[in-house]
DSSP file (Angstrom, degrees, kcal/mol; ACC not computed):
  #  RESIDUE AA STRUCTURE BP1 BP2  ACC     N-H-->O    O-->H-N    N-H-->O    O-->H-N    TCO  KAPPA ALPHA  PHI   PSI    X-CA   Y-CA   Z-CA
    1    1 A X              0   0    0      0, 0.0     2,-1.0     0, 0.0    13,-0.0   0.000 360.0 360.0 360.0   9.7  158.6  103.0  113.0
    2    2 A X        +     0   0    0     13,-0.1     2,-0.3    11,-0.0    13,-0.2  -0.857 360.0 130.1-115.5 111.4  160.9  102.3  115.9
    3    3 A X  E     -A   14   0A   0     -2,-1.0    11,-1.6    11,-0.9     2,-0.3  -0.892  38.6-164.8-161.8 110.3  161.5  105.8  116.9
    4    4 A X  E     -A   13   0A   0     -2,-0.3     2,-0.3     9,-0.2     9,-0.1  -0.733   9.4-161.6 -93.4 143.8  161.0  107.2  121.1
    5    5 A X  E     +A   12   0A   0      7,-0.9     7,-1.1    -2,-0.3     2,-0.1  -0.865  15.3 174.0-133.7 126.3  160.8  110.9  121.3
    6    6 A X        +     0   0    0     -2,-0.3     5,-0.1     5,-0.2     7,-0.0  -0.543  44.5  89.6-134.5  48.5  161.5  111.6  124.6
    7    7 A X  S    S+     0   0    0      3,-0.2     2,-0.2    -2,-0.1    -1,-0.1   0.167  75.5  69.0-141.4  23.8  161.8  115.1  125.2
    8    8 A X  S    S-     0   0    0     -3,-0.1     3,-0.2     1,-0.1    97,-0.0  -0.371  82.7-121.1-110.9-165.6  158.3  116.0  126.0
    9    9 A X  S    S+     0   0    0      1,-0.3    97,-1.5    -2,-0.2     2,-0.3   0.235 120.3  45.0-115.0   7.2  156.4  114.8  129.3
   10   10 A X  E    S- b   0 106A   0     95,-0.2    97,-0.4    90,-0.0    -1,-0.3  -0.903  93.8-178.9-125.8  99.9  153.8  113.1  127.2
   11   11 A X  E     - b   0 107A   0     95,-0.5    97,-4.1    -2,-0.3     2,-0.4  -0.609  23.6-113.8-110.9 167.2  156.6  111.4  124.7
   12   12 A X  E     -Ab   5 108A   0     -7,-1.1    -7,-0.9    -2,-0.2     2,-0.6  -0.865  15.2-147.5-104.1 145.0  155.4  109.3  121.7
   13   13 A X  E     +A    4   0A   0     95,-1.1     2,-0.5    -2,-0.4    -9,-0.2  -0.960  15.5 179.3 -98.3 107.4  155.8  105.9  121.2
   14   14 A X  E     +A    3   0A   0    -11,-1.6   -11,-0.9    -2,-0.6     2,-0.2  -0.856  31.9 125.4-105.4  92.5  156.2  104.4  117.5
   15   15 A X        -     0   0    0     -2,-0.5   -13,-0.1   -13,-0.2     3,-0.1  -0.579  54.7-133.4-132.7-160.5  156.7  100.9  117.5
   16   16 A X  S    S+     0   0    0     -2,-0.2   123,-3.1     1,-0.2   124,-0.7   0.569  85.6  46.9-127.9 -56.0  155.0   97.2  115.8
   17   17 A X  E     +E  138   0B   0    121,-0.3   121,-0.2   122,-0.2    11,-0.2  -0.562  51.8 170.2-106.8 174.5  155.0   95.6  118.6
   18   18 A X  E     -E  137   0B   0    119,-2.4   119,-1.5    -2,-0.2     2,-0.2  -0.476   9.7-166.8-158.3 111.6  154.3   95.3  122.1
   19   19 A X  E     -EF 136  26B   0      7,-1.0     7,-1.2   117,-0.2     2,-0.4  -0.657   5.5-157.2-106.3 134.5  154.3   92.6  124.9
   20   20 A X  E     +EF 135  25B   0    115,-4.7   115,-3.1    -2,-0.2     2,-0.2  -0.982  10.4 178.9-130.3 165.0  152.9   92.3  128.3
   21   21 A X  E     -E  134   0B   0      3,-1.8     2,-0.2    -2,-0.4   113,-0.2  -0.817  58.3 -63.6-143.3  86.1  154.1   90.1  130.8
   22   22 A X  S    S-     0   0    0    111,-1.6     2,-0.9    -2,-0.2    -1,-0.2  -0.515 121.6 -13.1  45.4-125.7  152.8   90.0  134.1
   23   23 A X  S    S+     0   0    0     -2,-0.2    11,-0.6   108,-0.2    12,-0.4   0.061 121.1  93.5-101.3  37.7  153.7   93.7  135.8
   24   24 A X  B     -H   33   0C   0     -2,-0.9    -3,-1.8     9,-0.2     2,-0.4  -0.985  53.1-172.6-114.2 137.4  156.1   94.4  132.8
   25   25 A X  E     -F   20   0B   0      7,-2.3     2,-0.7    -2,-0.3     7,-0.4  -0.919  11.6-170.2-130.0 133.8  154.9   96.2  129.8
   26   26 A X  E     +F   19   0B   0     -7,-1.2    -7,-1.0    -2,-0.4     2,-0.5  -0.801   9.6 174.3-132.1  98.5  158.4   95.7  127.3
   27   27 A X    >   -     0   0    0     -2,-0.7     3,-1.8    -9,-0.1    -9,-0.1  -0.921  64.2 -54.5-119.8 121.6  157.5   98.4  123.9
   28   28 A X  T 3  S-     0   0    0     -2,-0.5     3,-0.2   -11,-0.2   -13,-0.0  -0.254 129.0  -6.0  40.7-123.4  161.2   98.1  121.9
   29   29 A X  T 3  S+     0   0    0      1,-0.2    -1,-0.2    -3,-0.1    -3,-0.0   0.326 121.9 111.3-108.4  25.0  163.9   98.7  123.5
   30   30 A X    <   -     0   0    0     -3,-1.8     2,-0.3     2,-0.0    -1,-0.2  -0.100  44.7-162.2  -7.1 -52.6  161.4   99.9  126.6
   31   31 A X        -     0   0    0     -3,-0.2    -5,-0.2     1,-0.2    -2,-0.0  -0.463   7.4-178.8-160.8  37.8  160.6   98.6  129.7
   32   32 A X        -     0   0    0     -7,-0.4    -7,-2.3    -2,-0.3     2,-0.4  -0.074  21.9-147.1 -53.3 142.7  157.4   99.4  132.2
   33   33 A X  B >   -H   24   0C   0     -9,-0.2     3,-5.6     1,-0.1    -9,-0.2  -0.973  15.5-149.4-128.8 112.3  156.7   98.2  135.2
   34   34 A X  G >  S+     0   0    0    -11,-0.6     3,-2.0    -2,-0.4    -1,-0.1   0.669  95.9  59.3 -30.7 -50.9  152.5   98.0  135.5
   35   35 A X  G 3  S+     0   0    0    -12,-0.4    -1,-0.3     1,-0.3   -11,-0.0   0.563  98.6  60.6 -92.9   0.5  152.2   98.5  139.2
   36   36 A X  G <  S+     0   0    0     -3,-5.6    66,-1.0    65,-0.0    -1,-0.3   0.430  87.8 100.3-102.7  19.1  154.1  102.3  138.6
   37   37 A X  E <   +C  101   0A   0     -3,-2.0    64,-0.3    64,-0.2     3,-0.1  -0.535  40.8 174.4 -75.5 151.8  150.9  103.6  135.9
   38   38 A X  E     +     0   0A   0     62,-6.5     2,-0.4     1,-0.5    63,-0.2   0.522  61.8  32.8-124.1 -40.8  148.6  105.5  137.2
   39   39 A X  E     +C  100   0A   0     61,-1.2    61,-1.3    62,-0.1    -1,-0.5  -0.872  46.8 177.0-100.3 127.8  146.7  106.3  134.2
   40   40 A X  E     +C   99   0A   0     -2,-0.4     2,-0.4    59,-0.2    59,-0.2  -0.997  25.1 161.7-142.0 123.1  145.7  104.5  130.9
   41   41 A X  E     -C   98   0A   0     57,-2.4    57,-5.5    -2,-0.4     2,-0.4  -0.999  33.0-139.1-149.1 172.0  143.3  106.4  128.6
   42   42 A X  E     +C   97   0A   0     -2,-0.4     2,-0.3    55,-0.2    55,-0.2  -0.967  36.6 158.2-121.3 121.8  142.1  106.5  124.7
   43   43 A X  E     -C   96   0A   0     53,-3.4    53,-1.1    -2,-0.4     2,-0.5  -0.794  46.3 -92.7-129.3-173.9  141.6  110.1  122.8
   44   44 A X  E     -C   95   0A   0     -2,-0.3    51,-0.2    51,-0.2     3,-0.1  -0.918  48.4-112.8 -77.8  98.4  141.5  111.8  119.8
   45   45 A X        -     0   0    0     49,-0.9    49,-0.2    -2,-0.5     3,-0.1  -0.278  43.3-100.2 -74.6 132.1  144.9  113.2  118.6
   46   46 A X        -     0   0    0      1,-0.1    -1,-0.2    44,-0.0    44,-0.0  -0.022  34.1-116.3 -60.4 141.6  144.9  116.8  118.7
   47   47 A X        -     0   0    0     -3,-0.1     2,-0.6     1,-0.1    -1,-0.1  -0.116  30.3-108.5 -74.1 174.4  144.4  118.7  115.6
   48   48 A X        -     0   0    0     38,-0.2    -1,-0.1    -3,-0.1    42,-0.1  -0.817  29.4-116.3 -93.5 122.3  147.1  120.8  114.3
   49   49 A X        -     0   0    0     -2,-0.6     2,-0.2     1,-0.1    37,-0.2  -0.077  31.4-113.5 -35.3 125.1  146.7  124.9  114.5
   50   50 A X        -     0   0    0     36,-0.1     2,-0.5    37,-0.0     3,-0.1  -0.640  41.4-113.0 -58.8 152.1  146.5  126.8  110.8
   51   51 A X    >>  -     0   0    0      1,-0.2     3,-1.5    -2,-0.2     4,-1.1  -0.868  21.7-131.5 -90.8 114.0  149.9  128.8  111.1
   52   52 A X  H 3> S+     0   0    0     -2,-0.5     4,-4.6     1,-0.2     5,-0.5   0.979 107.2  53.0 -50.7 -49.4  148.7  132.9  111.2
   53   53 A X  H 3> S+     0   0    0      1,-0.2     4,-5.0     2,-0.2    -1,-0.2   0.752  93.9  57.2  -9.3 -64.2  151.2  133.3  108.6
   54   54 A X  H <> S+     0   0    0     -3,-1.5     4,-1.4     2,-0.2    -1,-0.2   0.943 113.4  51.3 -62.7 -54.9  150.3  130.9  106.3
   55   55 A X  H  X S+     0   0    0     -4,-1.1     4,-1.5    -3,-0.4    -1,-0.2   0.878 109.7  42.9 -36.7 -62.5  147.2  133.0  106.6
   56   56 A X  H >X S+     0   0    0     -4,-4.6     4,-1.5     1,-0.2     3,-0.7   0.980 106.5  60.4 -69.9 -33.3  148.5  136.2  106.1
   57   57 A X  H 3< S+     0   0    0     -4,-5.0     4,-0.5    -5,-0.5    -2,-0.2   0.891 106.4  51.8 -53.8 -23.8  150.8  135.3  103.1
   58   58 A X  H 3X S+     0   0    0     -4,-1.4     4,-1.6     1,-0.3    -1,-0.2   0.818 115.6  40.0 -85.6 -22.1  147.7  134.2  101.2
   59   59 A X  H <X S+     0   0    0     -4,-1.5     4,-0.9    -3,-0.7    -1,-0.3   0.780 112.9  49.8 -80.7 -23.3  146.1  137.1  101.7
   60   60 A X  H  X S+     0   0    0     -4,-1.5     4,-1.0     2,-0.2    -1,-0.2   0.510 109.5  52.8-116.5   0.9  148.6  139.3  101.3
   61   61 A X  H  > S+     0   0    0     -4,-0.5     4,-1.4    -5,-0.2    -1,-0.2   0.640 105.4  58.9 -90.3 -18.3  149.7  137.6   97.9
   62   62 A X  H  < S+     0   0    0     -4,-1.6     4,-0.3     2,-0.2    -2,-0.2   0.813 109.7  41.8 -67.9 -32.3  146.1  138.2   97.0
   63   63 A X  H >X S+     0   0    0     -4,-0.9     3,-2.1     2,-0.2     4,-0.9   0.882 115.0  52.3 -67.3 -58.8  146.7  141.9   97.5
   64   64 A X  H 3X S+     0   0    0     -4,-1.0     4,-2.7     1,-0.3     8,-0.2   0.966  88.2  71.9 -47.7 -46.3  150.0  141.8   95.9
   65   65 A X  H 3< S+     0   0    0     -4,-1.4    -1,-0.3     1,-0.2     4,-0.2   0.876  85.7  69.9 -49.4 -26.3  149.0  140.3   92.8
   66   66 A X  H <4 S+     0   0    0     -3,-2.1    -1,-0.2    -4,-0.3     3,-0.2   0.986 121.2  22.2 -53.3 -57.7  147.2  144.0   91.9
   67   67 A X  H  < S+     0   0    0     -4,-0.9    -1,-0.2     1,-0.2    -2,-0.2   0.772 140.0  13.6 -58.2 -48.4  150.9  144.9   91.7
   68   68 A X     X  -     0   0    0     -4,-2.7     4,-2.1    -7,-0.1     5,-0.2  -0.754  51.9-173.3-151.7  76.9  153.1  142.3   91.1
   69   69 A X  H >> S+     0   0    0      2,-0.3     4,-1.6    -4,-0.2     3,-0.8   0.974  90.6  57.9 -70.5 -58.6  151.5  138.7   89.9
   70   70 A X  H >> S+     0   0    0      1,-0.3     4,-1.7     2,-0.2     3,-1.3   0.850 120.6  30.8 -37.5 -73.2  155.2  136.9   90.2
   71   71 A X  H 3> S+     0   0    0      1,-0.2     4,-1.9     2,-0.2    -1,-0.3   0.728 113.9  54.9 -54.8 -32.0  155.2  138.0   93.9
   72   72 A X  H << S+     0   0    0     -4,-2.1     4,-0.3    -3,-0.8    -1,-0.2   0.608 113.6  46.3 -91.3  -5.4  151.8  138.0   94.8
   73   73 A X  H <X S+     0   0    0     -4,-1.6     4,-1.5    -3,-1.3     5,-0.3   0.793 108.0  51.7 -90.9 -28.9  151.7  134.1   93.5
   74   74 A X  H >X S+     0   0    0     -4,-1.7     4,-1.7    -5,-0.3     3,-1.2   0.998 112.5  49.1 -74.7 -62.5  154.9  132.8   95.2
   75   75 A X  H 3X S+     0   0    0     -4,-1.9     4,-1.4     1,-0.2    -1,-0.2   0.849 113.2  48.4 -22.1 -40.7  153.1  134.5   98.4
   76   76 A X  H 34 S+     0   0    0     -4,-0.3    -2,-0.2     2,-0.2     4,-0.2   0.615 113.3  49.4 -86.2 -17.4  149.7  132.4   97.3
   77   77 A X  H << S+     0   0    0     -4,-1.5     4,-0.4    -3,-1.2    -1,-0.2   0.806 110.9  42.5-105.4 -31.7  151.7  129.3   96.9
   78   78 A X  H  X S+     0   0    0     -4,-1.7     4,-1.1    -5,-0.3    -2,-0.2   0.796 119.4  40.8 -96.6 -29.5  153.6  129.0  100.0
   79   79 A X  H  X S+     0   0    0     -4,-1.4     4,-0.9    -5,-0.4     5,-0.4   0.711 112.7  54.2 -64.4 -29.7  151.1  130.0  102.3
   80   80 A X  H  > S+     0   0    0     -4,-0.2     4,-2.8    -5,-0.2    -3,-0.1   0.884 108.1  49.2 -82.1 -22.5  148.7  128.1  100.6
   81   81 A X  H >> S+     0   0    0     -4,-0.4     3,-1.0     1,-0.2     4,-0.5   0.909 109.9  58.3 -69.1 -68.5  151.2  124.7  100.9
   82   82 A X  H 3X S+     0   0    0     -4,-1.1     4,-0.7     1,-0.4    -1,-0.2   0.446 108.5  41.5 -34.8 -27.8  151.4  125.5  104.6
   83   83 A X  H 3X S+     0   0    0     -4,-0.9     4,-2.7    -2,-0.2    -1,-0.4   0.857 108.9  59.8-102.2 -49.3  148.0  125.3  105.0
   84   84 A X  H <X S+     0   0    0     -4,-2.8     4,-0.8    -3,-1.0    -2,-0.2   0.719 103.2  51.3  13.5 -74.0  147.8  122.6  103.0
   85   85 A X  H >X S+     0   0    0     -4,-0.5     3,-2.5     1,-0.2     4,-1.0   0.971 103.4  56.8 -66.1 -75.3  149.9  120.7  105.1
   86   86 A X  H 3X S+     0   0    0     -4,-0.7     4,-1.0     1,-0.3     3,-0.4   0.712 113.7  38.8  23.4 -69.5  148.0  121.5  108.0
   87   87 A X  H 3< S+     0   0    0     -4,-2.7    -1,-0.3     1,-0.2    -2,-0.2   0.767 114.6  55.5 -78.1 -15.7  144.5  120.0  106.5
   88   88 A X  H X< S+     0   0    0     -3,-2.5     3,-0.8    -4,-0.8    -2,-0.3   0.707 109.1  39.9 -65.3 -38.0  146.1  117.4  105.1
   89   89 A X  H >< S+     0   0    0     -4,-1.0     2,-2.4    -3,-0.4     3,-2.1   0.995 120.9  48.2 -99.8 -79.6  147.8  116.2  108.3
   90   90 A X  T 3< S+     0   0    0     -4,-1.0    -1,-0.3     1,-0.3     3,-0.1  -0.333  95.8  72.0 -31.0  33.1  144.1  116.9  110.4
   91   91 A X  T <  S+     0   0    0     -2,-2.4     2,-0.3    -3,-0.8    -1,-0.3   0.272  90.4  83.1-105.1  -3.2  142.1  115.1  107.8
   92   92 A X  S <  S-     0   0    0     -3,-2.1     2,-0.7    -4,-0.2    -1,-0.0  -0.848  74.9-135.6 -83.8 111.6  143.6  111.9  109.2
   93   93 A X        +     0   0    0     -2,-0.3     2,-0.3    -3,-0.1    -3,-0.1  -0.541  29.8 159.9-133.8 148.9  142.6  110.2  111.8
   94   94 A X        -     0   0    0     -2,-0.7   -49,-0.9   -49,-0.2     2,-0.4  -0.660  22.4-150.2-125.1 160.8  144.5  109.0  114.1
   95   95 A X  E     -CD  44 111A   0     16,-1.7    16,-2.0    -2,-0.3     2,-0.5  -0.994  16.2-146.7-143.7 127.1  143.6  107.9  117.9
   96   96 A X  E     -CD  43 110A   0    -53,-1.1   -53,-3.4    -2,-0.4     2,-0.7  -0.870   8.2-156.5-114.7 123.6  146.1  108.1  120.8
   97   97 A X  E     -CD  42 109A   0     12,-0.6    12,-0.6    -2,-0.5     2,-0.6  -0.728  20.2-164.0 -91.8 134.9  146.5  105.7  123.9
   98   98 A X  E     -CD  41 108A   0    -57,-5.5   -57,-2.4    -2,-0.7     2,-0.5  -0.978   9.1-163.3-113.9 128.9  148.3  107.7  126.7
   99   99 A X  E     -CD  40 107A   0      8,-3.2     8,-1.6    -2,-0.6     2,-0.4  -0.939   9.5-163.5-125.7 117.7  150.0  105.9  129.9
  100  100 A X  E     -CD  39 106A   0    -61,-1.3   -62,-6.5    -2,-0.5   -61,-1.2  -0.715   9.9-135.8-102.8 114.5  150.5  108.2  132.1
  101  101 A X  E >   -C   37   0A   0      4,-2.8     3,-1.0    -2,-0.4   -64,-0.2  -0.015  23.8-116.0 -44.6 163.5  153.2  107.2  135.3
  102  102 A X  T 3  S+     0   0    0    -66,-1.0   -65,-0.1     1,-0.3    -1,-0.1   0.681 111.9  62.4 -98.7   1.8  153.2  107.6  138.8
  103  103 A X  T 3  S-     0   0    0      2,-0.2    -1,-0.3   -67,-0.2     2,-0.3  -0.107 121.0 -99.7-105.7  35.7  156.2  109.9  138.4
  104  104 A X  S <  S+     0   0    0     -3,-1.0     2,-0.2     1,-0.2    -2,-0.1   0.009  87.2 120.1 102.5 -34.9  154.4  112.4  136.5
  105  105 A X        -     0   0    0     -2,-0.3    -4,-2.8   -95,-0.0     2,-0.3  -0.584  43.6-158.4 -70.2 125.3  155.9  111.2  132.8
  106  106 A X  E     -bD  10 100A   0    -97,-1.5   -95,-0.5    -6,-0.2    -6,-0.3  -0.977   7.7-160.4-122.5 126.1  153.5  109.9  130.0
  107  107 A X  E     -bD  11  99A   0     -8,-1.6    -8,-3.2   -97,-0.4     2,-0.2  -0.735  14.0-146.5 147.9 115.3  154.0  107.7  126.9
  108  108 A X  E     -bD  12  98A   0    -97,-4.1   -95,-1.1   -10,-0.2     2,-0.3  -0.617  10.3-168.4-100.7-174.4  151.7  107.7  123.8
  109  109 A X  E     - D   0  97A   0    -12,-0.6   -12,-0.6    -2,-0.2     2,-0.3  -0.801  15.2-155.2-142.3 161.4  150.6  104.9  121.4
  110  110 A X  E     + D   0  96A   0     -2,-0.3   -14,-0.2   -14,-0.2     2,-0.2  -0.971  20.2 145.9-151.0 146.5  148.7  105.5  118.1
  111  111 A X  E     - D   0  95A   0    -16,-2.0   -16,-1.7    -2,-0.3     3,-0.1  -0.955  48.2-127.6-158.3 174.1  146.5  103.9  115.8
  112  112 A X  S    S+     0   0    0     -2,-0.2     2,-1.4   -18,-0.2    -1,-0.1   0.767  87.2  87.0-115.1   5.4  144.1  104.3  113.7
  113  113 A X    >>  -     0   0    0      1,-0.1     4,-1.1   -18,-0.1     3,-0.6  -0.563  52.4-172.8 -29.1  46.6  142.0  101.5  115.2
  114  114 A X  H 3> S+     0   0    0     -2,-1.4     4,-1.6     2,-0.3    -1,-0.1   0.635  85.6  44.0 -44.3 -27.2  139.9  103.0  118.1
  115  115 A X  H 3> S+     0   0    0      1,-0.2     4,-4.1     2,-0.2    -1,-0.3   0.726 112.8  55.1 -90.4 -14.0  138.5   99.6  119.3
  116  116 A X  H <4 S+     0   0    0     -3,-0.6     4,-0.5     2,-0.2    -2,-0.3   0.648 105.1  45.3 -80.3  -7.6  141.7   98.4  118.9
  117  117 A X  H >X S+     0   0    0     -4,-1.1     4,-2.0     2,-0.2     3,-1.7   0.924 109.5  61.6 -77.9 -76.6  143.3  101.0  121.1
  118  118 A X  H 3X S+     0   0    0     -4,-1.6     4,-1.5     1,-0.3    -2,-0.2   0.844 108.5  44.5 -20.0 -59.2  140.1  100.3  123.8
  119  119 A X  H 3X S+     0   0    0     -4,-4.1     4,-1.0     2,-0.2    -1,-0.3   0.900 106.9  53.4 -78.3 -17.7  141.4   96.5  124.1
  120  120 A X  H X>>S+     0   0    0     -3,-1.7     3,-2.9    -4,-0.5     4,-2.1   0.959 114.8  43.6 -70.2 -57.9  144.9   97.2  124.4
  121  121 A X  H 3<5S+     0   0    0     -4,-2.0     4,-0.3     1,-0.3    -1,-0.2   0.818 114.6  52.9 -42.0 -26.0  143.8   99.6  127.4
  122  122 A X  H 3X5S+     0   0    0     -4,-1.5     4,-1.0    -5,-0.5    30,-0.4   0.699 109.5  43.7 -85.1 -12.0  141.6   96.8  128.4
  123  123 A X  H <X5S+     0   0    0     -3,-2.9     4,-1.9    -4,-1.0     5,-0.2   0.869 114.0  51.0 -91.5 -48.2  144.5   94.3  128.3
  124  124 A X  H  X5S+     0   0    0     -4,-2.1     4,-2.2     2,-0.2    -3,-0.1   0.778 112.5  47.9 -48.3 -35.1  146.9   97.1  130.4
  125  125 A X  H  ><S+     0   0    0     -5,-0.7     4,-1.0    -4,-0.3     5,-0.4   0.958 112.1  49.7 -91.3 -53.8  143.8   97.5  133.3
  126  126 A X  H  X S+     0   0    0     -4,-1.0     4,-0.9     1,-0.3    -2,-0.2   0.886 114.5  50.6 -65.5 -26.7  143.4   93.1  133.6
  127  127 A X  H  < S+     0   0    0     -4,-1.9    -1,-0.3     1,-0.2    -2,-0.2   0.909 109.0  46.4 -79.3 -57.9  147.1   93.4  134.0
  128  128 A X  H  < S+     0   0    0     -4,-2.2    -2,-0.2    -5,-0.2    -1,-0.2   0.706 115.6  42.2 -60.0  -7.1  147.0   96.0  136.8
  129  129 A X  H  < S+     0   0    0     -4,-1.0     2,-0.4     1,-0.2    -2,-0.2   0.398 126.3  48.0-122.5  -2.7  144.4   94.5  138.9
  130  130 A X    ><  -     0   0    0     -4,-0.9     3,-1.0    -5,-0.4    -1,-0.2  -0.793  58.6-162.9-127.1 116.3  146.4   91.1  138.0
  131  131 A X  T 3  S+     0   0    0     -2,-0.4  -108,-0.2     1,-0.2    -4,-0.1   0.751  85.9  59.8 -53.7  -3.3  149.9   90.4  138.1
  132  132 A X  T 3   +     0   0    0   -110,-0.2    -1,-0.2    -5,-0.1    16,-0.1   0.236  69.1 134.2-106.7  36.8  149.9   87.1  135.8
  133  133 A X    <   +     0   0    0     -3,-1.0  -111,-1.6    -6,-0.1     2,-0.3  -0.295  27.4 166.9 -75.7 154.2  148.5   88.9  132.9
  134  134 A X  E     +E   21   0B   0   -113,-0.2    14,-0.8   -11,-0.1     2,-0.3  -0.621  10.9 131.5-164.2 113.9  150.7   87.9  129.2
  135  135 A X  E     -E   20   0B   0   -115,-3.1  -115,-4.7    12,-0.3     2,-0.4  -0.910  47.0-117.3-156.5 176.0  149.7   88.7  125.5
  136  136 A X  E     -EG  19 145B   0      9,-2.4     9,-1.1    -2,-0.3     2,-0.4  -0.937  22.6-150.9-100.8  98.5  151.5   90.1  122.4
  137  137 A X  E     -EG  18 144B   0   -119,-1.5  -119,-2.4    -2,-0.4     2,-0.4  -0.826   6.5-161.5-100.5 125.0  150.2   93.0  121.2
  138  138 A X  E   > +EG  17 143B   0      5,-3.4     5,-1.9    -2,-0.4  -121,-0.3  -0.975  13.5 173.5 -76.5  94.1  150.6   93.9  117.0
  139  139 A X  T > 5S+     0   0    0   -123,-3.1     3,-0.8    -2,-0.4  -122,-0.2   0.731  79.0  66.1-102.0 -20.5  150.0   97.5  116.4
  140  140 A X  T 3 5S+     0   0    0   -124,-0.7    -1,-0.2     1,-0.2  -123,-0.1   0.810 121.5  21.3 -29.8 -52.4  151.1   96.8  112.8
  141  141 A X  T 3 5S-     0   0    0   -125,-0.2    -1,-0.2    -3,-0.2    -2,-0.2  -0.252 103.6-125.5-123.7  55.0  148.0   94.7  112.6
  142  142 A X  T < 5 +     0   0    0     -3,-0.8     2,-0.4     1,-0.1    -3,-0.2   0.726  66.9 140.4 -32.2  88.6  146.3   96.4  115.3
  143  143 A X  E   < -G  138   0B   0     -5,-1.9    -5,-3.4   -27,-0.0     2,-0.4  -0.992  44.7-153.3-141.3 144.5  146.0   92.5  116.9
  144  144 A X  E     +G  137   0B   0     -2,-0.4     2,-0.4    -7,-0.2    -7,-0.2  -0.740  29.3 164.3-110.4 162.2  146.3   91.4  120.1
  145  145 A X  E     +G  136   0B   0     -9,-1.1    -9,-2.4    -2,-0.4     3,-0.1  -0.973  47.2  36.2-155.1 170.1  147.5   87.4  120.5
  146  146 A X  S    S+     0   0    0     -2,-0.4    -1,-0.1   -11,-0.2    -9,-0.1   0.645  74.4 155.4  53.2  27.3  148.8   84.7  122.8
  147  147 A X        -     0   0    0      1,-0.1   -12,-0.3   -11,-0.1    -1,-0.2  -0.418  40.2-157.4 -83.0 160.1  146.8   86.2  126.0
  148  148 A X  S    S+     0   0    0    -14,-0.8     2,-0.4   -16,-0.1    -1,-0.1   0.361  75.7  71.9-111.6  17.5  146.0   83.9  128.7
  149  149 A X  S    S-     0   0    0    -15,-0.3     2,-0.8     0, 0.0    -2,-0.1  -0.857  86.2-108.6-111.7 137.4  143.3   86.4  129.5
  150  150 A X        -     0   0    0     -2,-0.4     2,-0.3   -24,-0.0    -2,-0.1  -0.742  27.2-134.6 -81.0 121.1  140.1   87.5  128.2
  151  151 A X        -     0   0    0     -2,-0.8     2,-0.3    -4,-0.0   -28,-0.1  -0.623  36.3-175.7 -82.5 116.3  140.1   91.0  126.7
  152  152 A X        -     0   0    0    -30,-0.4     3,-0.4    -2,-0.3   -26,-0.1  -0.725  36.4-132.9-107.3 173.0  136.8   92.8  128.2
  153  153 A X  S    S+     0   0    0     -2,-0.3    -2,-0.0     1,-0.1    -1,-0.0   0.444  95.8  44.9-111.6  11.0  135.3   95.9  127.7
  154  154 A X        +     0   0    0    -32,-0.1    -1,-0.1     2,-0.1     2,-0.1  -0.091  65.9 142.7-158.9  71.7  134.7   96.8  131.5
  155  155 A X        -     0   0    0     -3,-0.4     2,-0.3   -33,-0.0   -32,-0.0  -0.315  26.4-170.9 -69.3 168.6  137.7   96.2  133.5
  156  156 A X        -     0   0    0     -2,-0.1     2,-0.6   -31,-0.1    -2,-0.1  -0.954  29.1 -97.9-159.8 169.1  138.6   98.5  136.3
  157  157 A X              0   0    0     -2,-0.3   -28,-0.1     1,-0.1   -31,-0.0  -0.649 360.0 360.0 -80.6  87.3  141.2   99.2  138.5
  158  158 A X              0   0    0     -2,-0.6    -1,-0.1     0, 0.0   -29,-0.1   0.654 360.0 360.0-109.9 360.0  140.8   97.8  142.2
């Protein structure tokens, strides 16, 4: 899991841990500094398109088969994994924290833990509206520890 991709303007983060510490936010090898977010949210990770392909191939191996069964199954079988994949990967569900920068550059987080997503974003907002903020965040075991703060459910940003 300790993998950045960093070539998007929303990049993903996959890591086990995460710490913050007063206006530092530290995820592997990492580094944020609190007071340049502008943005903290929880969504729904977008589903994945069906491929039109995958679509035509099954159809067009259903046509084939009149003709040709060998070919019109090897059509039916690779279009039909493709799609597969695709409902397989979208039947999962997965929840994404976004922190968004003040230079325009955004970093996700994922879990499948939605309230647990909610408190780290509640731990990120008591830490922006205070610098002395500290706990250890687990995303392994989506647990948060060692905070000297009380995790709420309706911080905001002043």
């Amino acid at each position: 899991m300790d993998n950045l991709i960093n070539k998007k303007s929303n990049s993903i983060l996959e890591t086990d841990t995460m710490k913050i510490d007063k206006n530092i936010i530290k995820i592997r090898d990492r580094t944020f500094q609190i007071s340049n977010i502008s943005s903290v949210s929880v969504y729904d990770k977008e589903k994945l398109k069906y491929p039109q392909w995958a679509i035509i191939a099954v159809v067009a191996g259903i046509i084939v088969m009149t003709a040709n069964v060998v070919v019109g199954l090897v059509a039916i079988v690779i279009g039909g994994s493709a799609l597969a994949s695709v409902f397989s990967e979208n039947s999962k569900v997965v929840k994404k924290l976004s922190i968004w920068m003040n230079n325009g550059e955004g970093y996700s987080l994922s879990s499948e833990d939605i309230e647990f997503l909610y408190k780290v974003a509640s731990a990120i907002e008591h830490c922006m509206n205070n610098n002395n903020g500290y706990c250890q965040i687990n995303f392994k075991a989506n647990d948060i520890t060692d905070c000297n703060f009380t995790i709420g459910n309706y911080n905001s940003v002043q």
